[in-house]
C-alpha positions in Angstrom: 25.2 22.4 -6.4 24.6 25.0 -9.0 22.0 22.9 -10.6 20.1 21.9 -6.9 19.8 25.7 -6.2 18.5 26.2 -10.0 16.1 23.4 -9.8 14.5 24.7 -6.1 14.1 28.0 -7.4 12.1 27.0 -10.4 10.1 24.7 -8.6 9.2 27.5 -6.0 8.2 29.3 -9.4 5.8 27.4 -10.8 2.7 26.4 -8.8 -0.4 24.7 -9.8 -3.8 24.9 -8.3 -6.3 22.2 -7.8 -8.1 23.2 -10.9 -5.0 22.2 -12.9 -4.2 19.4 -11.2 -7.9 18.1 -12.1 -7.8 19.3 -15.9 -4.2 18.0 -16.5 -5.2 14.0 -17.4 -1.3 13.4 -17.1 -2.0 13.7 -13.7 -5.4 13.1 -12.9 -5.4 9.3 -13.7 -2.8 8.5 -11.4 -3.9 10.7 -8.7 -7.2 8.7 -9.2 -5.9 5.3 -9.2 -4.3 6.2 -5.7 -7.5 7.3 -4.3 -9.4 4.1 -5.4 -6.6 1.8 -4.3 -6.8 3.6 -1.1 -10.4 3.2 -0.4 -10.0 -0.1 -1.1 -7.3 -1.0 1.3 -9.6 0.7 3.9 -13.0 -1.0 2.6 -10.9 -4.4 3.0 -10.6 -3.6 6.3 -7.2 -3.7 6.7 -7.0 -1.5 9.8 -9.5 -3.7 11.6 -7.2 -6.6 11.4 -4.3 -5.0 12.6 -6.0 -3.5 15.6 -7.5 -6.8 16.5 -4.5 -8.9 16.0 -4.1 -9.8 19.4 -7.7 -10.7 19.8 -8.0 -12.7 16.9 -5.0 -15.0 17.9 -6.1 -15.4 21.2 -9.7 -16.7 20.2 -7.8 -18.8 17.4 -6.5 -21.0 20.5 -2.4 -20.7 18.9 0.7 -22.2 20.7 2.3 -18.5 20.0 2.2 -15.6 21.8 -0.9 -13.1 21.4 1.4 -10.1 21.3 4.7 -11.9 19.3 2.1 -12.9 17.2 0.8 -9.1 16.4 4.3 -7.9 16.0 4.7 -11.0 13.1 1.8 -10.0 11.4 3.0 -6.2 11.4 6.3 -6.7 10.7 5.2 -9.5 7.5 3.3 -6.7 6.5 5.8 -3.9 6.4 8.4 -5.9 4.7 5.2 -7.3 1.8 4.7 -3.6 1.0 8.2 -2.5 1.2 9.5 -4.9 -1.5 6.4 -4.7 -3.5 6.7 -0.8 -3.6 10.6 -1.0 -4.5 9.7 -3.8 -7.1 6.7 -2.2 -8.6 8.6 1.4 -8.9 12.0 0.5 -10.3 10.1 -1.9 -12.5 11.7 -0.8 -16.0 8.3 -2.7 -18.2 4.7 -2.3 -17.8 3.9 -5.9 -18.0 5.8 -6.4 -15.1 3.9 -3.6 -12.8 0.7 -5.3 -14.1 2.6 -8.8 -12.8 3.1 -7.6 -9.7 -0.1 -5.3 -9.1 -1.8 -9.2 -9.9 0.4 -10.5 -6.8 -0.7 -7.5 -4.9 -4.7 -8.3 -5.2 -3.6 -12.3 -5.3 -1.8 -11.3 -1.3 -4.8 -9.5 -0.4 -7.3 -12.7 -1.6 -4.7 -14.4 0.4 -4.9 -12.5 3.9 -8.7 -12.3 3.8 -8.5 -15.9 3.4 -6.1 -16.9 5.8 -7.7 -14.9 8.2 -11.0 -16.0 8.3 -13.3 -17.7 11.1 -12.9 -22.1 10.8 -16.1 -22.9 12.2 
């Protein structure tokens, strides 16, 4: 308990302003990936997807349920990025984040794919 109490008091201590976070490479290379992988997820349109869900298995003529069909799709999706974020952060090698940042983009190529108009 000794060592929790030392640990929050030294942390409320220190403090770092944007202007070190920015000069500080250490940091500012993964802060950067994040961003970019960010934007991307948006700029794939991710969001547009999900809110259209409904209206995309409706006009897709499917024997399931517009709605049960939405709550698949959302719940595929948060268990996908659930075990990928486990597996990619408790990943002890390199080689394997790279592995499973390729199944990441390769699920991604995937979705657009699957989801696309057959006409």
């Amino acid at each position: 308990m000794f060592q929790l109490l030392k640990s929050v008091t030294d942390s409320k201590e220190k403090s770092a302003s944007w202007k070190d976070i920015l000069q500080d490479k250490s940091i500012l290379k993964p802060t950067l990936i994040a961003v970019v992988l960010m934007v991307f997820q948006q700029l794939a349109a991710i969001d547009a997807v999900m809110f259209y869900t409904v209206d995309i298995f409706r006009e897709a003529g499917t024997d399931i349920d517009e709605n049960l069909s939405a709550n698949i799709v959302g719940g595929v999706q948060v268990v996908w990025r659930s075990l990928l974020c486990f597996l990619i952060d408790f990943s002890p090698v390199m080689h394997a984040k790279k592995f499973l940042t390729q199944i990441l983009k390769f699920s991604y190529i995937l979705k657009h794919v699957s989801s696309g108009n057959k006409r």
